[in-house]
VMD Tcl script that draws the C-alpha trace (Angstrom):
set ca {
  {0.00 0.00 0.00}
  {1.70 3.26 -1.15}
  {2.09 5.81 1.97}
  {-0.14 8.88 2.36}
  {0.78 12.26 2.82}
  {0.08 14.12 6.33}
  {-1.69 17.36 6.33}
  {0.93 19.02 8.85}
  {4.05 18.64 7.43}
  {7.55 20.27 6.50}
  {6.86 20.90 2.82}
  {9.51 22.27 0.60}
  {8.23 25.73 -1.01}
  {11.73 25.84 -2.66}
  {9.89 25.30 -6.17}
  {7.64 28.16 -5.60}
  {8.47 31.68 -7.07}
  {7.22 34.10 -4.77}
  {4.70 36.66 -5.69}
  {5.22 39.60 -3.38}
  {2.11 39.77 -1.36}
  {1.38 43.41 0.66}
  {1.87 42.64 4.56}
  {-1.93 41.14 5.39}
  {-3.61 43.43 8.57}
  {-5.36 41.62 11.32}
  {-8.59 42.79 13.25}
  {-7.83 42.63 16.74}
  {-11.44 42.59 17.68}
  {-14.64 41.32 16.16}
  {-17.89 43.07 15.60}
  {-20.84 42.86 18.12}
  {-23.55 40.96 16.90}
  {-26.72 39.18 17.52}
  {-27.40 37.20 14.51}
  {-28.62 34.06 14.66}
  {-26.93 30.68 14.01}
  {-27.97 27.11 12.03}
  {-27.75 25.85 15.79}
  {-30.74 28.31 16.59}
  {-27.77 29.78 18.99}
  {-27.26 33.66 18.92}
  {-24.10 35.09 17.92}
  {-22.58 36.15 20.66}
  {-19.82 39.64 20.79}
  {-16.43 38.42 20.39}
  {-13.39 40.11 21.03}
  {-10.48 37.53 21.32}
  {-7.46 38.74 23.30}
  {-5.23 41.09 20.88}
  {-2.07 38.96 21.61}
  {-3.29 36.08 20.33}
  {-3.69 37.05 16.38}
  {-0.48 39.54 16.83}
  {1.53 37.44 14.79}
  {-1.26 36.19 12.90}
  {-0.48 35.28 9.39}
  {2.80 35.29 10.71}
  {2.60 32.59 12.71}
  {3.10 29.41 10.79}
  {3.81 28.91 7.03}
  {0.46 27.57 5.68}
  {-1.87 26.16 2.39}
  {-5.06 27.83 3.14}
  {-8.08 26.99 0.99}
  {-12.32 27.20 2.01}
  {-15.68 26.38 1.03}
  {-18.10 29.24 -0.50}
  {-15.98 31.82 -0.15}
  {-18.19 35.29 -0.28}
  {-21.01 32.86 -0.16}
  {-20.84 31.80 -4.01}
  {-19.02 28.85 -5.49}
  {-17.47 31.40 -8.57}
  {-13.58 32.56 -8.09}
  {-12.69 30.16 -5.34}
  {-9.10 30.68 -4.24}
  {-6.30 28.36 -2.90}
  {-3.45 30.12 -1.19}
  {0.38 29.68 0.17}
  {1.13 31.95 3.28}
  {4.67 32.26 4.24}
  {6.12 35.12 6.36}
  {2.88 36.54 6.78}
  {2.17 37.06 3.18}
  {0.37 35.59 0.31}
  {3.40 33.83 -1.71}
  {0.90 32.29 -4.35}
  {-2.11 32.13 -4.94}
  {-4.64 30.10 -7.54}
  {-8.44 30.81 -8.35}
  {-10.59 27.51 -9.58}
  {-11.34 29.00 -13.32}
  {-14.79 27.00 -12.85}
  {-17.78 26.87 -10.67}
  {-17.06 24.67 -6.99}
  {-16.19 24.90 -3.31}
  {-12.68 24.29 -2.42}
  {-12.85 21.81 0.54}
  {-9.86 19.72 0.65}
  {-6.56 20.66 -0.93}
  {-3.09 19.27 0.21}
  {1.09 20.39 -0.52}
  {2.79 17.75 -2.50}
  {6.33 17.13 -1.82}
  {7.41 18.17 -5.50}
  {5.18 21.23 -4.87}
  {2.21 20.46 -6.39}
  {-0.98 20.97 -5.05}
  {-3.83 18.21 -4.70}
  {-7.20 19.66 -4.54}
  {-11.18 19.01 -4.58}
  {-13.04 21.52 -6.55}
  {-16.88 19.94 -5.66}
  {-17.36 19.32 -9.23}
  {-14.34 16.96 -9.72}
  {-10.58 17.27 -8.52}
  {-7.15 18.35 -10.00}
  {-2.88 18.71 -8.79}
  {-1.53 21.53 -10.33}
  {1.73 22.75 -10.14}
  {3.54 25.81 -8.74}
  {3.30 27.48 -12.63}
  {-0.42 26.88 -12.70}
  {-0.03 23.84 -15.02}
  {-2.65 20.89 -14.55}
  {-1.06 17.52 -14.23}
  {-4.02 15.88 -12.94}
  {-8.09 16.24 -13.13}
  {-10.77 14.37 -12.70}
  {-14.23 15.58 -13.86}
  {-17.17 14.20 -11.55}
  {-19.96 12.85 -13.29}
  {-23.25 14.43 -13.69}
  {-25.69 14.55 -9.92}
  {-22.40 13.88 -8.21}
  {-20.01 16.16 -5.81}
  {-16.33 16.02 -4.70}
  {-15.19 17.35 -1.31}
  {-12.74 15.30 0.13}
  {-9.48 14.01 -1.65}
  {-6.22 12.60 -0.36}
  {-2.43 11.80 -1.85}
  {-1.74 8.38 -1.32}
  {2.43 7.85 -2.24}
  {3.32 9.51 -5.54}
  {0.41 8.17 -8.14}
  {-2.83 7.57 -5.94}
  {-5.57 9.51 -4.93}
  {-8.40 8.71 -2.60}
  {-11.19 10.23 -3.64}
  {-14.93 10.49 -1.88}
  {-17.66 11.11 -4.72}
  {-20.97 11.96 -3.51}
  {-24.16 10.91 -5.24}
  {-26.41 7.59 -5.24}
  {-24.94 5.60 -5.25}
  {-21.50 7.22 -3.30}
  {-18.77 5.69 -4.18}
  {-15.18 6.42 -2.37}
  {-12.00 5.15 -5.04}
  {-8.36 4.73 -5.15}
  {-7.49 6.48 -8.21}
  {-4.08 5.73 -10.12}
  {-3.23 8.98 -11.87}
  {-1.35 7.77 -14.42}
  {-3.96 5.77 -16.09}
  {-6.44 7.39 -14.59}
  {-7.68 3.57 -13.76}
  {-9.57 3.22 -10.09}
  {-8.05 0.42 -8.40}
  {-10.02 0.06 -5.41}
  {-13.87 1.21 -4.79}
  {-16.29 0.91 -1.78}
  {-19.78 1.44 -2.39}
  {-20.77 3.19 0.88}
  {-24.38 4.01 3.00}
  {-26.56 7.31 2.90}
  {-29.23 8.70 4.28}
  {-30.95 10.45 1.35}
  {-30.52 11.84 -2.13}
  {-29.40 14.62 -1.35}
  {-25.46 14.31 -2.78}
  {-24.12 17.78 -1.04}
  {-24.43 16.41 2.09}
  {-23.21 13.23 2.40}
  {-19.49 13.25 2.88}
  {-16.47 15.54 3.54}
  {-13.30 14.70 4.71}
  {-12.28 10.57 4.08}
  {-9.15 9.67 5.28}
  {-6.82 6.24 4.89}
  {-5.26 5.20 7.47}
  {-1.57 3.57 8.52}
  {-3.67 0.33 8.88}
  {-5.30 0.81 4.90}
  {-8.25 1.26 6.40}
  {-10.87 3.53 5.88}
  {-11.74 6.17 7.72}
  {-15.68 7.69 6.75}
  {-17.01 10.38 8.92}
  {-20.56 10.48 7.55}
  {-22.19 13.42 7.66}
  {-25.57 12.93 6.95}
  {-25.74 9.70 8.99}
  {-24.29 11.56 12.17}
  {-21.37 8.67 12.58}
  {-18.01 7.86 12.39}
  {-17.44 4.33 10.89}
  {-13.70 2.60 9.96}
  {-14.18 0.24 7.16}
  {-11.60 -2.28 5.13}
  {-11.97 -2.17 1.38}
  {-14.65 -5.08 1.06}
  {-17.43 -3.36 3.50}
  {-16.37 -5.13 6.70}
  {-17.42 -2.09 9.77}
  {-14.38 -2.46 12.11}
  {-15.39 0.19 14.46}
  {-17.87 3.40 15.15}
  {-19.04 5.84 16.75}
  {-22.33 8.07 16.71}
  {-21.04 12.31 15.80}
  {-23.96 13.90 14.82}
  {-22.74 15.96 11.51}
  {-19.20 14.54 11.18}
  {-17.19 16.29 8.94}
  {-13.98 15.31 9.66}
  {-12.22 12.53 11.82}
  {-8.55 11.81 12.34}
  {-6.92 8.80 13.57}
  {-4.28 10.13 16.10}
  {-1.41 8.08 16.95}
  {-2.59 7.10 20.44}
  {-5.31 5.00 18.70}
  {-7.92 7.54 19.46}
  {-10.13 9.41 16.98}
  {-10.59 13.35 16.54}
  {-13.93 14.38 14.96}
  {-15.36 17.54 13.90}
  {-18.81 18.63 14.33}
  {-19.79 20.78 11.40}
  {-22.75 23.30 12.52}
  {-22.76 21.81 16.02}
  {-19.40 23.49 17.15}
  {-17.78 20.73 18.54}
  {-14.32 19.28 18.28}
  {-14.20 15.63 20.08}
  {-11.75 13.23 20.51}
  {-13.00 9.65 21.57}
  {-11.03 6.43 22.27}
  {-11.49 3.05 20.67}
  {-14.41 2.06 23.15}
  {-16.46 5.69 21.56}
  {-15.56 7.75 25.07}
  {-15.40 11.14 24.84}
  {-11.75 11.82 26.43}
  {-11.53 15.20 24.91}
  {-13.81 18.20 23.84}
  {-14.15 21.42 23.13}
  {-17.68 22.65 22.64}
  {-19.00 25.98 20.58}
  {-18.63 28.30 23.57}
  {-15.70 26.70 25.82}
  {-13.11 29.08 24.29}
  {-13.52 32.53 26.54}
  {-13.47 35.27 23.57}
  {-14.29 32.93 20.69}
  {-17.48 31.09 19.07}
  {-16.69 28.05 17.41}
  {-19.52 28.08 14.39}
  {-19.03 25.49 11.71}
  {-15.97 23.40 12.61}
  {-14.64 21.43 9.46}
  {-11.62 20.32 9.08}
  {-9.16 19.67 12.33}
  {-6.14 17.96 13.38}
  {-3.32 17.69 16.40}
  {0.15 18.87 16.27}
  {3.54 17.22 16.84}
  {3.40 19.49 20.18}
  {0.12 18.16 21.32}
  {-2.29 21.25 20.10}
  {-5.15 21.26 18.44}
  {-5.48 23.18 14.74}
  {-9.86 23.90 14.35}
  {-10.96 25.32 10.98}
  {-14.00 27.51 12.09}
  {-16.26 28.10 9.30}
  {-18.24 30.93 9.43}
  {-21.04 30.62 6.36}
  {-23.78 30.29 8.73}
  {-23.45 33.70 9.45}
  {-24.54 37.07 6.98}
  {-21.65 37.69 4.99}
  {-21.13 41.24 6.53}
  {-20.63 39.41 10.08}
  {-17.80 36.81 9.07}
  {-15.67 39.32 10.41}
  {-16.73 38.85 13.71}
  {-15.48 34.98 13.84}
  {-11.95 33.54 13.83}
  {-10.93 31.65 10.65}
  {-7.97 29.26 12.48}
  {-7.86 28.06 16.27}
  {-4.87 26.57 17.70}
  {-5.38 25.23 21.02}
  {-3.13 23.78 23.99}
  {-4.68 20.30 25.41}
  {-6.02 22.01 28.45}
  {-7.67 24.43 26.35}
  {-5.63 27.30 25.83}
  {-5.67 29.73 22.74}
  {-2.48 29.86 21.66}
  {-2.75 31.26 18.06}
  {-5.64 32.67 16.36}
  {-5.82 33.52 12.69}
  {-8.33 36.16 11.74}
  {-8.22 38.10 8.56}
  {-11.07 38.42 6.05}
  {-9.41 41.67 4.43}
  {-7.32 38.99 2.18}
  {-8.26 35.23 3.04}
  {-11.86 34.06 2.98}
  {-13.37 31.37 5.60}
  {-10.98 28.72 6.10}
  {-12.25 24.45 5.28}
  {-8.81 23.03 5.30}
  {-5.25 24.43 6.08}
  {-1.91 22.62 6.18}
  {0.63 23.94 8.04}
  {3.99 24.04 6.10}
  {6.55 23.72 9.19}
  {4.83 20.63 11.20}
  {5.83 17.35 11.27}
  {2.43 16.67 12.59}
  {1.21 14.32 15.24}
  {-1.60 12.08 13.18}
  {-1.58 8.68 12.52}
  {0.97 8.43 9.14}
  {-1.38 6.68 6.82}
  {0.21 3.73 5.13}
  {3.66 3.64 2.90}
  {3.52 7.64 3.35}
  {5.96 8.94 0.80}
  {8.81 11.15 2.39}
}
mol new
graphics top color blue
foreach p $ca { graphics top sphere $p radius 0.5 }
foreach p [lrange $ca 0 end-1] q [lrange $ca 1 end] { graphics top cylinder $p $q radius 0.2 }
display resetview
């Protein structure tokens, strides 16, 4: 089984020419509001502590991509942080949310565009694309070694593959349960694990289920909207709770061991939580998604959470002036502390 690539990673931007971005200002503060949320929850005013997005793009070296950015699936933009400012930058030329998107060791970048999935390289060259097929939907991808993709396609039936790029040829596919018709929400974020197995959080079924490639259900859990879950190396699993707000991290028995909930952060509303994983140092990273909100109050929520395991806001990111709501972001200086998914390539 070919090894997969990890999210939080030391990734070589050597093969990137840098576009000279203009240094990226951060709100300290966020707008008072009262609007309401999917959850039937109000809004509540935020102002997280100044300190804590001083450094803000700053921070880490990052890929930053996100889902229905200025609520519209037209012009949807991937980026590359470093030093605090947009190095590159690529907008989908075609109609799609941008939910998954990955840094390739040669520099590529692996991406879902809802409507099928590509890798293009640092000049903006396409080296790989898939077009979905009509009444179907793309959100989650990921590299496996140098020529495989996993890919989740949404629709009836949903189907998730192991893709050789090359050929183009799927070598592997798992026909796998939903609730309705409805194709947008079935699935986000699938992962493979070390093991080869399959990780499914399924978001319209409210569960978490590990499969092998012929069906067999190894082990679940109930999540209601699970839109991401990560296999950590201590065995346990760290989920993601969409519209509820939650981030959870269970052990192999289901047990909540872990959680942060929509208002445990003092200073910060957790809205949509999508994608999420833990550090080499033992943080947390939370994508907080805020398209639940008016588009004039996105301001008011933090894009990127990083949080100590006794709940401490180390690092927030929160800039709408240049980066729009965040699904998925790899950080490009962490070795990262997930479960390496099988024959990872280094």
């Amino acid at each position: 089984m070919p090894r997969v690539q990890k999210r939080c990673r030391i990734v070589s931007l050597i093969s990137f020419a840098l576009i000279v971005g203009a240094s990226l200002g951060l709100a300290a503060s966020r707008a008072a509001a009262g609007s309401r949320t999917t959850a039937g929850r109000q809004a509540e005013p935020e102002s997280a502590p100044a300190h804590l997005s001083a450094k803000g793009l700053a921070q880490h070296p990052f890929l930053y991509c996100g889902e229905w950015q200025n609520r519209s699936i037209e012009n949807q933009k991937i980026y590359v942080i470093r030093d605090g400012k947009i190095v590159w930058a690529y907008t989908n030329p075609g109609k799609g949310e941008l939910d998954d998107c990955w840094m390739l060791p040669s520099g590529n970048i692996l991406f879902d565009r809802q409507f099928g999935a590509s890798e293009i390289t640092p000049d903006k060259k396409i080296v790989w694309n898939y077009d979905a097929p009509p009444n179907t939907e793309i959100h989650s991808v990921q590299p496996i070694g140098k020529d495989r993709v996993l890919l989740m396609q949404n629709g009836n039936p949903a189907k998730l593959m192991l893709i050789i790029k090359h050929s183009g040829k799927v070598e592997k596919q798992l026909i796998l349960q939903t609730r309705s018709q409805n194709t947008h929400g079935q699935f986000r974020h699938v992962r493979m694990t070390n093991k080869g197995t399959l990780l499914v959080p399924h978001l319209d079924l409210g569960k978490v289920v590990e499969y092998t490639w012929s069906g067999k259900e190894l082990w679940s859990v109930n999540a209601p909207s699970a839109w991401a879950a990560v296999r950590l190396k201590n065995g346990n699993t760290l989920i993601s709770g969409n519209q509820h707000g939650y981030v959870r991290e269970v052990d192999p028995e289901g047990r909540t061991v872990w959680e942060i909930d929509h208002d445990d952060l003092p200073g910060i509303t957790l809205y949509t939580v999508q994608e999420l994983d833990r550090l080499a140092n033992g943080d947390t990273l939370i994508c907080n998604w805020p398209g639940e909100l008016p588009l004039a109050e996105w301001p008011k929520a933090v894009q990127v959470v990083e949080v100590t395991p006794d709940k401490h806001v180390v690092w927030v990111l929160h800039d709408f002036e240049e980066l729009g709501p965040a699904s998925t972001i790899q950080l490009l200086d962490q070795p990262g502390n997930s479960e390496k998914p099988g024959d990872v390539e280094r």
